[in-house]
C-alpha positions as CSV (number, residue, x, y, z in Angstrom):
1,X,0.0,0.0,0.0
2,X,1.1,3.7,-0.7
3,X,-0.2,6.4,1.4
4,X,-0.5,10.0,-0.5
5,X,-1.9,13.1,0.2
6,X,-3.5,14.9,-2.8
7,X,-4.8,18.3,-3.3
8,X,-3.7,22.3,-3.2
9,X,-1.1,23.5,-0.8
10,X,-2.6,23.1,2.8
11,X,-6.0,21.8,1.7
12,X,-4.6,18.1,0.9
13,X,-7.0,14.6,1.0
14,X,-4.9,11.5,3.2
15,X,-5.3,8.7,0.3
16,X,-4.2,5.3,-0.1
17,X,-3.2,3.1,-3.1
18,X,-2.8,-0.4,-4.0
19,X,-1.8,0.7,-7.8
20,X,-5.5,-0.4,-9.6
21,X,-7.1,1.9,-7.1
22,X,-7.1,4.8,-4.6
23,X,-8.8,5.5,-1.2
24,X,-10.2,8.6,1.1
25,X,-8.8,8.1,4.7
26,X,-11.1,11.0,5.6
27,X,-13.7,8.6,7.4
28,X,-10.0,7.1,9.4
29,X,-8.4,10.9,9.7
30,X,-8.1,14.5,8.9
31,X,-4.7,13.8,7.7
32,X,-1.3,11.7,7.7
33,X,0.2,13.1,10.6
34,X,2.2,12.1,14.0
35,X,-1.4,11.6,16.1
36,X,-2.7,9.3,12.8
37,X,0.7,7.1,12.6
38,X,0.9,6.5,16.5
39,X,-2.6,5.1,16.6
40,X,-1.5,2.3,14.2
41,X,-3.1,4.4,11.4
42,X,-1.5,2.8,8.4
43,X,-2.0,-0.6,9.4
44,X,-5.7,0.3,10.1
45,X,-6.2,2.1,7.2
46,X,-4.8,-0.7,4.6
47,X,-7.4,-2.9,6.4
48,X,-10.3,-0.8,5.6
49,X,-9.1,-0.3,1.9
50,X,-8.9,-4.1,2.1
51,X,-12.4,-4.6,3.2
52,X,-13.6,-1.9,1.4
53,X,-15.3,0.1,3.9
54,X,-13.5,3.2,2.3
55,X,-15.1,5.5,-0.7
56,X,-13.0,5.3,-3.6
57,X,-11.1,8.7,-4.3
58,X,-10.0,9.7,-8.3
59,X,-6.7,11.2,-8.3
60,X,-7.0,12.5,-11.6
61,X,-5.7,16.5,-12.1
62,X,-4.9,16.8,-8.5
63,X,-2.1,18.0,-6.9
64,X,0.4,15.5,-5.5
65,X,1.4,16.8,-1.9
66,X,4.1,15.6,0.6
67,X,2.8,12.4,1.9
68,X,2.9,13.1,5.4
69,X,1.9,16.4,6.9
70,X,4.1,19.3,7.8
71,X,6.4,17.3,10.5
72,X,7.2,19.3,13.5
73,X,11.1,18.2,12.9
74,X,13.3,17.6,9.8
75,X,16.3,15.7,11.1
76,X,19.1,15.2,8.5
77,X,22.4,12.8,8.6
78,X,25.2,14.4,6.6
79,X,28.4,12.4,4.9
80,X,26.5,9.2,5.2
81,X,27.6,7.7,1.9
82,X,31.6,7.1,2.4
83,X,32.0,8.1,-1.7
84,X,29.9,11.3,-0.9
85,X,31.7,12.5,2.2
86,X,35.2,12.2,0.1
87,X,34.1,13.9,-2.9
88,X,32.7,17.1,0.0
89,X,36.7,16.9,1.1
90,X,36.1,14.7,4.3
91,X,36.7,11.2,5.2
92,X,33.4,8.9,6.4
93,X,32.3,10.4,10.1
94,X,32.9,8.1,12.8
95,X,29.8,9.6,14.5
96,X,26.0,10.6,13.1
97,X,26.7,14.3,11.5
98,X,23.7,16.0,12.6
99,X,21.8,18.9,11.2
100,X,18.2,20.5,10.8
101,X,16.2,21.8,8.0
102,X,13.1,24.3,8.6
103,X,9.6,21.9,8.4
104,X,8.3,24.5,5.9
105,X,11.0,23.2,3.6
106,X,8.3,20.4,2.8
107,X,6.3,20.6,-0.2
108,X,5.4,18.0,-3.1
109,X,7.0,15.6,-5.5
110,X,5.8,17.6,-8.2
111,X,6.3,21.0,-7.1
112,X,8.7,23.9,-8.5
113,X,11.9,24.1,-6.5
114,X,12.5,27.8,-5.9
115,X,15.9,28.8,-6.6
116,X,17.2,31.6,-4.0
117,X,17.9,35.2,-5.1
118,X,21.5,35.4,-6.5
119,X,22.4,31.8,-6.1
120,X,24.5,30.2,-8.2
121,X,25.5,26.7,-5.6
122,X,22.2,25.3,-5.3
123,X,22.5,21.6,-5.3
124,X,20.7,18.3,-5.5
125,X,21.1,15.6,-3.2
126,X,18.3,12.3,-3.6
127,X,18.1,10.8,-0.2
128,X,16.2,8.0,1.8
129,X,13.8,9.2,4.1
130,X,12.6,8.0,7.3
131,X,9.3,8.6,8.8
132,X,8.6,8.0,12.9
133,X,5.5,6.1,13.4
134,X,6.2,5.6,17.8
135,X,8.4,8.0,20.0
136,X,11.6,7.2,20.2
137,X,13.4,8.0,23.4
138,X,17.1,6.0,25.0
139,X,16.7,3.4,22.8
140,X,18.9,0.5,23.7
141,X,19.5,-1.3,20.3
142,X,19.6,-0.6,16.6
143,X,17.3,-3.2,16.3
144,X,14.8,-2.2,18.9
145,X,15.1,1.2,16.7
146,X,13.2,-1.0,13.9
147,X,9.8,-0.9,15.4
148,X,9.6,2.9,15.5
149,X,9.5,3.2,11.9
150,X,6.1,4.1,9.8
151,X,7.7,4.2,6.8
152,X,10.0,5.4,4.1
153,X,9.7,7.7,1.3
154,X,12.4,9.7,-1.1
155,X,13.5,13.2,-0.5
156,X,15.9,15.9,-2.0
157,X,17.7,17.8,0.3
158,X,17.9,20.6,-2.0
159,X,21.3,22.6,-0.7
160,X,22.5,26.4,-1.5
161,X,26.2,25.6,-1.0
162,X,27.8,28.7,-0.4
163,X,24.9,29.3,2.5
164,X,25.8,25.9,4.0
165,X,29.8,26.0,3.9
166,X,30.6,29.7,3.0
167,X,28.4,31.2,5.3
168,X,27.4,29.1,7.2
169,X,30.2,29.8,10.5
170,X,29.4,25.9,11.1
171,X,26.1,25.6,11.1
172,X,25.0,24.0,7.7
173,X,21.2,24.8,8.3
174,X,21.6,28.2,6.3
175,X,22.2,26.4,3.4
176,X,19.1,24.0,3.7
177,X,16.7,26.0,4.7
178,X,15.0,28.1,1.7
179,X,11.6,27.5,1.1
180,X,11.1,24.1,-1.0
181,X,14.4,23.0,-0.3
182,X,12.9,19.5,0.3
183,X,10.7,17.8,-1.8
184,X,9.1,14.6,-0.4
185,X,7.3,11.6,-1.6
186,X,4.8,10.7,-3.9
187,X,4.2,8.1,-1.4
188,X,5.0,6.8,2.3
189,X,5.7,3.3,1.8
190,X,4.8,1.4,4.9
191,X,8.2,-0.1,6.9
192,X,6.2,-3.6,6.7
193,X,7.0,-3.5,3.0
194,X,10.3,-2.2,3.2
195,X,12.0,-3.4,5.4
196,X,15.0,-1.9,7.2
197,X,15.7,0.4,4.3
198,X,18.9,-1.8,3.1
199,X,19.4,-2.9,-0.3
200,X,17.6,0.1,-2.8
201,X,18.8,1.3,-5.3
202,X,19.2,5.2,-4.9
203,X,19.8,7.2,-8.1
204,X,18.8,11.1,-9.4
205,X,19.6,12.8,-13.1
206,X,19.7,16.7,-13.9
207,X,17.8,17.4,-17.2
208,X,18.0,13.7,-18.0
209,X,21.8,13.1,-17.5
210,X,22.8,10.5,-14.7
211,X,24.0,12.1,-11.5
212,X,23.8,9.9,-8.7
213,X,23.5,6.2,-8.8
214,X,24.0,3.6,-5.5
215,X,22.3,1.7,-3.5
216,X,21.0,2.8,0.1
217,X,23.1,-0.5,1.5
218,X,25.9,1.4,1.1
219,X,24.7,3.9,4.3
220,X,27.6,4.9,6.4
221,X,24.8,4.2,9.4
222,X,22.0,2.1,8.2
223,X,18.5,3.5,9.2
224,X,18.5,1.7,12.8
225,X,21.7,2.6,13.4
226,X,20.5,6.1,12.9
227,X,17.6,6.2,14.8
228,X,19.4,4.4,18.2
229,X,21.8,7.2,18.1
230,X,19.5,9.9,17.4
231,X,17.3,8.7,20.6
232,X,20.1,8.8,22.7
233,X,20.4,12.0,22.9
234,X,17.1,14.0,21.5
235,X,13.6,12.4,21.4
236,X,11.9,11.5,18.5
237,X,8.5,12.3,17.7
238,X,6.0,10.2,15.6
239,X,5.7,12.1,12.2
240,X,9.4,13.2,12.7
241,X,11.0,13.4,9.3
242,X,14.7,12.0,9.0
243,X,16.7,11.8,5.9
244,X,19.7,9.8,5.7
245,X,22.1,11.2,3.6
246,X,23.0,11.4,-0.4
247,X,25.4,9.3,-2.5
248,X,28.4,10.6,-4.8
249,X,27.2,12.3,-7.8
250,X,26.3,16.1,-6.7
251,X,27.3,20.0,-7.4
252,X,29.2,20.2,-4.7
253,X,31.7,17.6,-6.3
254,X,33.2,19.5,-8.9
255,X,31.9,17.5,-11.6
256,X,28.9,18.7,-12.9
257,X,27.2,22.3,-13.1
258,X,25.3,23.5,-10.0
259,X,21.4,24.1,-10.7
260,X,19.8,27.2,-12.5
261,X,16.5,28.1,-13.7
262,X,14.7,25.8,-15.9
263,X,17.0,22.9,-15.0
264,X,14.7,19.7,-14.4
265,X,15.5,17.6,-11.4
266,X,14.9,14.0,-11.0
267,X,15.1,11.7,-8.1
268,X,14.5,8.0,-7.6
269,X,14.3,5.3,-4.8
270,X,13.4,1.5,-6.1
271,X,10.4,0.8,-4.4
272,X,9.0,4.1,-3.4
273,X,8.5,6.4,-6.4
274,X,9.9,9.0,-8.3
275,X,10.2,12.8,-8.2
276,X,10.3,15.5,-10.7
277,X,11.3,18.8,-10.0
278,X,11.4,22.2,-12.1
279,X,13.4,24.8,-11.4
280,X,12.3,28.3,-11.5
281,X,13.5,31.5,-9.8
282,X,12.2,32.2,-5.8
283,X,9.4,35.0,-6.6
């Protein structure tokens, strides 16, 4: 099942999909949020698809929106592909680098990327993301980590280099935080059907040329690994957003031209959809 949330900016319908059809979780919940995935909401909700006791929704000309609601954190995991953190200028971390992005960062799979005023660093960077479906506090295993999951989805942690290393004095959230610097979904993919998040392949293209290509096995700190460490020292929230970090292949590298206007960004993660961005110049 794929869980989706359809409609204009702030006025989104929670759906689910099996692929032949789609579903209005409106009888279930308002929306796909923290309260909804704590009360066991996806596995409730796949059962009333199941047994038909939801009305059938038609997705057709609407709006694809972020598939979870606007979570109160977005936690991100920097240098966690060993390739990535070299071509950055760093060896792998022997630690979880932590940083934040602003939750308003969130927006659709479909929608423009705005590129800053000025900016000619803004980068691409296709990434696994992790969705919180129990709070998560001291955890005392990797593996108990597991159960906290809802689900996965892909992002882009869309990145204004010169705000995130040049100005940054440290703090790499400058550079992350413009306004739809993080495209998410088209769909939360329930962990039940994902598993740990091992073993997908992870790739994104820039106006149809290859940029990033790997697999998420190749994590620096696999998804459980990342959420025991994370608990130990702040607590996660269900609905909390996490993504996990981004494979060799981006701006920042040398190797390829940063993004301008116009440019068409694509990002993929086997399993859970694909993403197509435009884009335009910040109004």
């Amino acid at each position: 099942m794929r869980f989706l949330r359809l409609g204009a900016p702030g006025a989104e319908i929670p759906a689910v999909s099996d692929g032949d059809g789609t579903w209005d979780l409106r009888p279930l919940t308002a929306d796909i949020d923290g309260a909804f995935l704590a009360a066991d909401g996806l596995a409730r909700a796949e059962a009333a698809a199941r047994a038909g006791d939801l009305p059938p929704l038609d997705p057709s000309g609407l709006r694809v929106g972020a598939p979870i609601a606007r979570p109160q954190a977005v936690i991100c995991i920097g240098m966690n592909y060993a390739a990535h953190a070299r071509e950055s200028g760093s060896e792998p971390p022997g630690d979880i680098v932590v940083f934040y992005k602003h939750p308003n960062t969130v927006v659709g799979p479909y929608d423009d990327i705005l590129l800053p005023p000025g900016s000619t660093t803004t980068d691409w960077e296709v990434e696994l993301a992790v969705v919180i479906g129990r709070r998560a506090r001291y955890l005392d295993s990797p593996e108990e980590a597991l159960a906290h999951i809802a689900g996965f989805a892909v992002a882009n942690d869309v990145s204004e280099r010169e705000y995130q290393l040049q100005r940054s004095l440290g703090q790499w959230s400058k550079g992350k935080s413009f306004e739809t610097f993080n495209p998410l979904g088209p769909w939360l993919v329930p962990a039940a059907e994902v598993g740990d998040g091992s073993g997908l392949g992870i790739r994104s293209r820039v106006n149809g040329e290859p940029r990033q290509d790997s697999s998420t096995s190749d994590l620096v700190f696999g998804v459980a690994d990342i959420i025991h460490r994370l608990s130990r020292f702040m607590v996660l929230e269900p609905g909390d957003l996490i993504n996990t970090g981004t494979p060799e292949g981006v701006g920042l590298s040398g190797r390829f031209p940063y993004l301008g206007a116009g440019d068409v960004v694509e990002v993929t993660i086997d399993g859970l959809g694909e993403q197509r961005s435009v884009v335009r110049p910040a109004p």
